[in-house]
C-alpha positions in Angstrom: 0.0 0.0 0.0 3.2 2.2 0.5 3.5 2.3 -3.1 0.1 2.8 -4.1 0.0 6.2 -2.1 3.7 7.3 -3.2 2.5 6.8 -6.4 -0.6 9.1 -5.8 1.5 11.7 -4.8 3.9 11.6 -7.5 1.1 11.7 -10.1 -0.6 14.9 -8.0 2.6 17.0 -8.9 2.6 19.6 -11.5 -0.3 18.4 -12.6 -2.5 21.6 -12.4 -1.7 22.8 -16.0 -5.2 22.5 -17.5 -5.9 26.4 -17.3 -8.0 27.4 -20.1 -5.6 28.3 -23.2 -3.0 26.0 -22.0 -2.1 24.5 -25.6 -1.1 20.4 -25.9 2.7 21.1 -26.1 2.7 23.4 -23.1 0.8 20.6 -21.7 3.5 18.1 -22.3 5.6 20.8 -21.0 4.3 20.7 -18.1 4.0 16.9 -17.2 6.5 15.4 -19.7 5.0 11.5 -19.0 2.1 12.9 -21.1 4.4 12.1 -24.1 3.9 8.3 -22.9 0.3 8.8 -24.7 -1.9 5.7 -23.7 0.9 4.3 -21.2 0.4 7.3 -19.3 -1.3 6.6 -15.9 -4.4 8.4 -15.4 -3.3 11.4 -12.6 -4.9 11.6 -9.3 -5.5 15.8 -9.4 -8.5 17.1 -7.9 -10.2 18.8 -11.1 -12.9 21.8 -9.8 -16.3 21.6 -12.0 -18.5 24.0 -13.1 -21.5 24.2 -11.3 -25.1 23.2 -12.1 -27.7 25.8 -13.4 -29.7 26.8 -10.8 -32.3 24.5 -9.8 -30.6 21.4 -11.6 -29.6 18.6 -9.9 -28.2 15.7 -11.5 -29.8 12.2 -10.9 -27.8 9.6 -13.9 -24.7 8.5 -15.0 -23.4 7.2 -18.4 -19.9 6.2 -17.8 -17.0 4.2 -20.3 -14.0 3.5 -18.5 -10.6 1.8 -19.7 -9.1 -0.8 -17.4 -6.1 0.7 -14.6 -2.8 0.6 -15.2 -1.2 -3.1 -15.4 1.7 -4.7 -16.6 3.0 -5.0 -20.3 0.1 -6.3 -22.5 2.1 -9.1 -23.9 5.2 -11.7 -23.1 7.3 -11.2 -26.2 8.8 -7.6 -24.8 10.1 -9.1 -21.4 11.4 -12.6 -23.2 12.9 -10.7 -26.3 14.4 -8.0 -23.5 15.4 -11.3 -21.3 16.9 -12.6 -24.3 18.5 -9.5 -25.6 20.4 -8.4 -22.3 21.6 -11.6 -21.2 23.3 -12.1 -24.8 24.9 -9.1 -24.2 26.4 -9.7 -20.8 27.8 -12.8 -22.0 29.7 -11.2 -24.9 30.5 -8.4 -22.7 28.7 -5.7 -25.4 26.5 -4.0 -22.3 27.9 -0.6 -20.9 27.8 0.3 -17.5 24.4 1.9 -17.5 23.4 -1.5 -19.0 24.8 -3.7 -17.1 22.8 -1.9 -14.1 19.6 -2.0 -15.9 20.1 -5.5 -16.2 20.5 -6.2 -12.6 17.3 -4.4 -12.1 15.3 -6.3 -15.1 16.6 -9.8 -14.0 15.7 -8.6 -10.5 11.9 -7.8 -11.2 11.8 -10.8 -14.4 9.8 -13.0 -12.4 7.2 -10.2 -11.2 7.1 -8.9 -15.0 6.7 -12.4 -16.4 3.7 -13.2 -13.6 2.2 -10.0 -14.0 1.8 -10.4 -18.1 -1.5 -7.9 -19.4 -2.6 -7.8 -15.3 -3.7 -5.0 -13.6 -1.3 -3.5 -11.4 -1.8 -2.3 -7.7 -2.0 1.0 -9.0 -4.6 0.2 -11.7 -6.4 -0.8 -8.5 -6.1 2.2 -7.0 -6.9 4.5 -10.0 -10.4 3.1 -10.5 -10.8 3.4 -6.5 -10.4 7.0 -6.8 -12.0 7.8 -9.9 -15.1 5.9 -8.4 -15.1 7.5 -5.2 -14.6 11.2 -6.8 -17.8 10.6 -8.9 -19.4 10.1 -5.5 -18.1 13.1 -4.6 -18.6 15.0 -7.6 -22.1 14.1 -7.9 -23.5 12.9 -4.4 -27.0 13.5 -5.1 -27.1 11.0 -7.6 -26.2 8.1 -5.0 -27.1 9.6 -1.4 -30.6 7.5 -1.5 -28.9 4.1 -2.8 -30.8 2.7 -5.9 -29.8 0.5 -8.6 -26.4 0.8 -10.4 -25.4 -1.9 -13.4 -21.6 -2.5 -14.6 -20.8 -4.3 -17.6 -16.8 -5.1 -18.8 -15.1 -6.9 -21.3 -13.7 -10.7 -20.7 -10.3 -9.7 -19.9 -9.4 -10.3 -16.4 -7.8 -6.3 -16.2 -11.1 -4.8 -17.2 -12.9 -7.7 -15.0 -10.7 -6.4 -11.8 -10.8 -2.3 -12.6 -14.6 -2.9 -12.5 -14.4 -5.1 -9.1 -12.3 -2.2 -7.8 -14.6 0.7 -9.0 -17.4 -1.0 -7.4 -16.4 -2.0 -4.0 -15.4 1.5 -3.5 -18.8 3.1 -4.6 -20.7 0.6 -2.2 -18.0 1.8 0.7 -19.4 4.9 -0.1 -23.0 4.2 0.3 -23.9 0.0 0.9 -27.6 1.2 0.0 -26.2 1.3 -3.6 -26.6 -2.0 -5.2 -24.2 -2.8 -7.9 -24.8 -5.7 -10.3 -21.8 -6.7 -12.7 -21.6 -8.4 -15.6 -19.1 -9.8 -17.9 -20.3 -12.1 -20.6 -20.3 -12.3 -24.3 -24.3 -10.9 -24.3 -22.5 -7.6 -23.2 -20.0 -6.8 -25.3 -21.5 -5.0 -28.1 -22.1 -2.2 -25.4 -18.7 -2.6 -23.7 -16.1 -4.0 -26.9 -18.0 -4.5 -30.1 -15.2 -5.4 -31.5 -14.4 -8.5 -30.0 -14.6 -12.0 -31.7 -16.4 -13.6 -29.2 -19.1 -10.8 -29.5 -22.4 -12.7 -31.1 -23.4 -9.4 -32.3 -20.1 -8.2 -34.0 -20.8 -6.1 -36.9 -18.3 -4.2 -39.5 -18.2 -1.2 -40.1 -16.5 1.0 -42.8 -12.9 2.2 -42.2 -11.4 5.4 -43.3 -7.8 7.4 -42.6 -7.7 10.7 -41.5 -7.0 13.5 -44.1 -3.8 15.1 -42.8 -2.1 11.2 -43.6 -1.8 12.8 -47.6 0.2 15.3 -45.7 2.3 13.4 -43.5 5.4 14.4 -45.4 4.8 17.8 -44.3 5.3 17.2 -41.1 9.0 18.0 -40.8 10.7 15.7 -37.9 13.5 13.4 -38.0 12.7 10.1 -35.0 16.2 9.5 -33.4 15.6 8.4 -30.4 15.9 4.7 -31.1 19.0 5.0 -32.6 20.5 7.5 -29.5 19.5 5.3 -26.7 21.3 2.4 -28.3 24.9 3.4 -27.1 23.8 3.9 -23.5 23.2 0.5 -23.4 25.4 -1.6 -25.7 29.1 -1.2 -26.5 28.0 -2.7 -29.9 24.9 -4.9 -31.3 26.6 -7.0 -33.4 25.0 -10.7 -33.3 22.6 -9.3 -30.5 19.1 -10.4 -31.4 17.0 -7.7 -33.1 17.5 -4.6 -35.3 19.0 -1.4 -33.7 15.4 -0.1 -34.7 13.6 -2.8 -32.9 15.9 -3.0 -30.2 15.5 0.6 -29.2 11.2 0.3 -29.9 11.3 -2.3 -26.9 13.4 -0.3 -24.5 11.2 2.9 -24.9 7.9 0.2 -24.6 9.4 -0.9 -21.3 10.6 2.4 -20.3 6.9 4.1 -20.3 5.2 1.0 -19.0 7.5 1.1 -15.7 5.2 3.8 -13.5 2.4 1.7 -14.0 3.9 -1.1 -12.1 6.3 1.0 -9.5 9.6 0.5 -11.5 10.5 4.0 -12.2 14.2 3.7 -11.8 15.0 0.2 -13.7 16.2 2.1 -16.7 17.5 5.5 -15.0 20.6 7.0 -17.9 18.9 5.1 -20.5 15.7 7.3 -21.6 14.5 10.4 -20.1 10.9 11.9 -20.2 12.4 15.5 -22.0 13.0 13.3 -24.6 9.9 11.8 -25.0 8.2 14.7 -24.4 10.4 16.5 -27.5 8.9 13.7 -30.1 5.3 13.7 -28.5 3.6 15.4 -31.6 5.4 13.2 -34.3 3.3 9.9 -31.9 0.5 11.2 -31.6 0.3 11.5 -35.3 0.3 8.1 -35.1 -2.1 7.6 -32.3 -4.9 9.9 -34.4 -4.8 7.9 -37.4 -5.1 4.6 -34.9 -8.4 6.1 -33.1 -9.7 7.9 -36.2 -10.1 4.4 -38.5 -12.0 2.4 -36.0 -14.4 5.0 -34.1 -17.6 3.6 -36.4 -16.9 0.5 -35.1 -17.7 1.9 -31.0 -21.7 3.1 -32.9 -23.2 0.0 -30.4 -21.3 1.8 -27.2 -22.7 5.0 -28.5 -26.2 3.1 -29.4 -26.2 1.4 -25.8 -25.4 5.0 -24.2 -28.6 6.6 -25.6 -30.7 3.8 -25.0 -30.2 2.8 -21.7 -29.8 7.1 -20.6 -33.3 7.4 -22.8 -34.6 4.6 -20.4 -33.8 6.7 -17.6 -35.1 9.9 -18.6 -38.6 9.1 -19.8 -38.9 7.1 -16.5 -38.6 3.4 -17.8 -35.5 2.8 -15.4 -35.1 4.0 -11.8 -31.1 3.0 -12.3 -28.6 5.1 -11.0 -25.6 4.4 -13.5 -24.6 2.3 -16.2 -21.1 1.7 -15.7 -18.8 -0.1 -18.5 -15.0 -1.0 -18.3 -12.9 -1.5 -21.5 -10.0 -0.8 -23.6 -8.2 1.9 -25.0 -8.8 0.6 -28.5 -12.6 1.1 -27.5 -12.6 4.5 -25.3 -10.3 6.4 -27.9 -11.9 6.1 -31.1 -15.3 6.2 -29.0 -13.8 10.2 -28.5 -13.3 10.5 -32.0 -16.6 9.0 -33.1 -18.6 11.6 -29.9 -15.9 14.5 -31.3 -15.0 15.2 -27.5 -13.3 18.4 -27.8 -13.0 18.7 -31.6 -11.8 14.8 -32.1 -14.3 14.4 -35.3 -12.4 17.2 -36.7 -9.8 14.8 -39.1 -7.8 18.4 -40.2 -5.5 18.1 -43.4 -2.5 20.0 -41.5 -0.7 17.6 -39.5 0.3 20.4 -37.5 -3.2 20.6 -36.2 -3.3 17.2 -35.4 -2.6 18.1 -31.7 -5.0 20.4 -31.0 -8.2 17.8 -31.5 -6.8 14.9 -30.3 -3.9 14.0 -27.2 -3.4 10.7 -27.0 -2.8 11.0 -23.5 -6.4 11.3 -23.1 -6.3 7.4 -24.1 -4.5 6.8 -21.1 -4.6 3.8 -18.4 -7.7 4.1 -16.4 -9.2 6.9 -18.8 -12.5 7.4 -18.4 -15.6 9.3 -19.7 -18.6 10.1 -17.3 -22.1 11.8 -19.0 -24.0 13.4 -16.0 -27.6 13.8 -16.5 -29.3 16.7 -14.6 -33.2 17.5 -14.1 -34.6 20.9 -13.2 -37.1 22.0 -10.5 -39.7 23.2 -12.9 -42.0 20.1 -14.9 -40.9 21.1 -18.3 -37.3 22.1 -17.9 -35.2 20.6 -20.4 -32.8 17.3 -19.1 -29.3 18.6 -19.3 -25.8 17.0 -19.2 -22.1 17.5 -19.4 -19.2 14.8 -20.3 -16.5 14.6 -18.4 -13.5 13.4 -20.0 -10.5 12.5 -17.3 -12.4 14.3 -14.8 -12.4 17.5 -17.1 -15.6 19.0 -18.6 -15.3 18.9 -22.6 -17.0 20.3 -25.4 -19.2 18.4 -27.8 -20.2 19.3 -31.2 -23.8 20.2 -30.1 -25.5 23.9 -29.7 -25.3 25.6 -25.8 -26.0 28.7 -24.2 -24.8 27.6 -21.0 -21.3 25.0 -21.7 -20.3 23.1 -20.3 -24.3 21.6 -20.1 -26.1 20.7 -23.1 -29.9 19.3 -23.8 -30.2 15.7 -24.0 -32.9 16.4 -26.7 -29.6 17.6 -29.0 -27.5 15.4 -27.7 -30.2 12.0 -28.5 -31.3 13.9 -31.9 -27.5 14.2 -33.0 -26.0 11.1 -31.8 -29.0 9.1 -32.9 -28.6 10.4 -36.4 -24.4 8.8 -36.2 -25.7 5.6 -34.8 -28.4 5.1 -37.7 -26.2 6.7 -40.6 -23.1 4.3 -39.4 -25.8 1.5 -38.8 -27.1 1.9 -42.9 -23.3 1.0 -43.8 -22.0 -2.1 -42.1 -21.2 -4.4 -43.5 
């Protein structure tokens, strides 16, 4: 536990940056481990809302949610790393600065090799807090208990950031009752996408415009290549390209804070330098979101139709709560245009200022509050909450960060059915 709560220190620091006008490099800036895009572990910063018109209260929760942080999603990059350093031990091609990082790896192998794709004690800990500061946030929603459903994909990491959400929301009022759920008959609202879903559809594909530009784009990636000599006298015979070689060590470098092994690869990689090559990744990250987001239309469709349950008075539930992936929750922010996401410039340049992949990170989540006014006839309002933060959606208001869930249904609607008349 020691290490849970250092850990929710460190990521409290600097992290108050999100003043209006703030622009995504000055963001980066400012917290350089935003530059480890969707590695970067959501930050435990108390965010202050804006608050509710007068006489509105809010009374329902839509909520998407990507598993906590865990440990490296596959095998291959400890066994090729395992592999790779002990090679170079034996034929004496490490450097110093290597030869400590392998101490270090070969110390932590067996946790790393155990831990493979699992939630981390911190991944724990991030849905905790993001669960018990939408208690906080929106107390009236929960303070008489009531009915509250959570959905997640079959992976065991979404499976436990759900388990962990949930027992902290019923430590913060037992009169909630929580029923979860993870089964194939839930997917299409929580990973469409996935094989075993009996309703998995297909959708058309597209790349975003800027990729015609890319070449514009003018930046030269050296990082692989300058990270190389901190760790090997030479590669020769070494398994791997210098190119792959140096993909795997930045891979392991920004999966480390997620599982409490920040100084394993201390001389090798620094954030500054991640942080300088941010907006040549995230190019990358854009066109990965941006392809896909038509396939997330049955999270969108399940979002309207169990809120439209809830605001005609079909369902007393509280909250619909789902737990997923990053490959689900990012081009779900495209698909919703979250901030301008939708807004696929041609400039490459621009790229940035629609989309941070950052905002893909471990444990990312996005919360749509429903409000009612006093007054029979006020109009239902909500705000989206990405990360904690209130965003903008593509959708008239006279009073942002709140928007009518009559627009809101009437737009969205019109995505789901349009996208719907395509698949394949």
């Amino acid at each position: 536990m020691k290490r849970i709560f250092q850990a929710l220190f460190l990521w409290t620091v600097a992290l108050t940056s999100w003043a209006q006008g703030s622009s995504a490099l000055e963001l980066v800036k400012a917290e350089p481990r935003r530059a480890y895009g969707t590695d970067y572990p959501y930050s435990f910063e108390a965010v202050k809302l804006t608050k509710a018109p007068s006489g509105y209260k809010p009374f329902y929760i839509s909520h998407y949610g990507r598993h906590g942080s865990r440990y490296y999603w596959n095998d291959m990059l400890y066994r090729e790393l395992d592999s790779l350093l002990s090679k170079a031990h034996a034929h004496n091609q490490l450097t110093a600065v290597g030869e400590a990082f392998r101490t270090k790896f070969l110390a932590a192998k067996d946790e790393l090799s155990a831990g493979v794709s699992e939630l981390s004690d911190l991944g724990w800990a991030q849905h905790q807090f993001i669960a018990r500061t939408m208690y906080n946030n929106f107390p009236e929603v929960f303070k008489n208990g009531g009915d509250v459903y959570a959905i997640s994909s079959l992976t065991g990491r979404c499976v436990l950031s759900m388990a962990s959400f949930c027992e902290e929301l019923k430590e913060c009022n037992p009169q909630v009752e929580i029923r979860e759920e993870s089964a194939r008959k839930v997917l299409d609202g929580v990973k469409p996408d996935d094989r075993q879903n009996p309703l998995r559809r297909r959708f058309p594909r597209s790349t975003p415009r800027f990729e015609q530009n890319r070449q514009q784009f003018q930046y030269k990636d050296s990082l692989r290549e300058r990270i190389i000599p901190r760790v090997f006298t030479s590669t020769e015979g070494l398994p791997g390209n210098p190119h792959h070689i140096g993909s795997n060590l930045i891979s392991l470098y920004t999966s480390l804070p997620s599982i409490g092994h920040e100084g394993m690869m201390d001389g090798i990689i620094s954030d500054e330098e991640l942080a300088a090559r941010w907006e040549y990744e995230n190019l990358g990250s854009y066109t990965w979101v941006f392809g896909p987001r038509y396939d997330m239309v049955p999270i969108l469709r399940d979002i309207i139709r169990k809120a439209d349950a809830v605001v005609s008075g079909q369902s007393a539930r509280l909250a619909d709560l789902r737990f997923g992936h990053d490959t689900c929750l990012g081009p779900l922010t495209v698909l919703m245009g979250l901030n301008g996401a939708d807004r696929d410039p041609e400039d490459p340049y621009e790229v940035k200022n629609c989309y941070q992949n950052w905002q893909t990170c471990k444990a990312s989540n996005l919360q749509i509050v429903f409000y009612r006014g006093k007054k029979q006839g006020d109009d239902v309002l909500l705000k989206c909450l990405l990360n904690g933060h209130e965003v903008t959606l593509p959708l008239p208001s006279d009073n942002y960060p709140y928007y009518k869930w009559s627009d809101f249904k009437t737009y969205y609607q019109k995505i789901v059915d349009d996208a719907v008349a395509t698949q394949k």
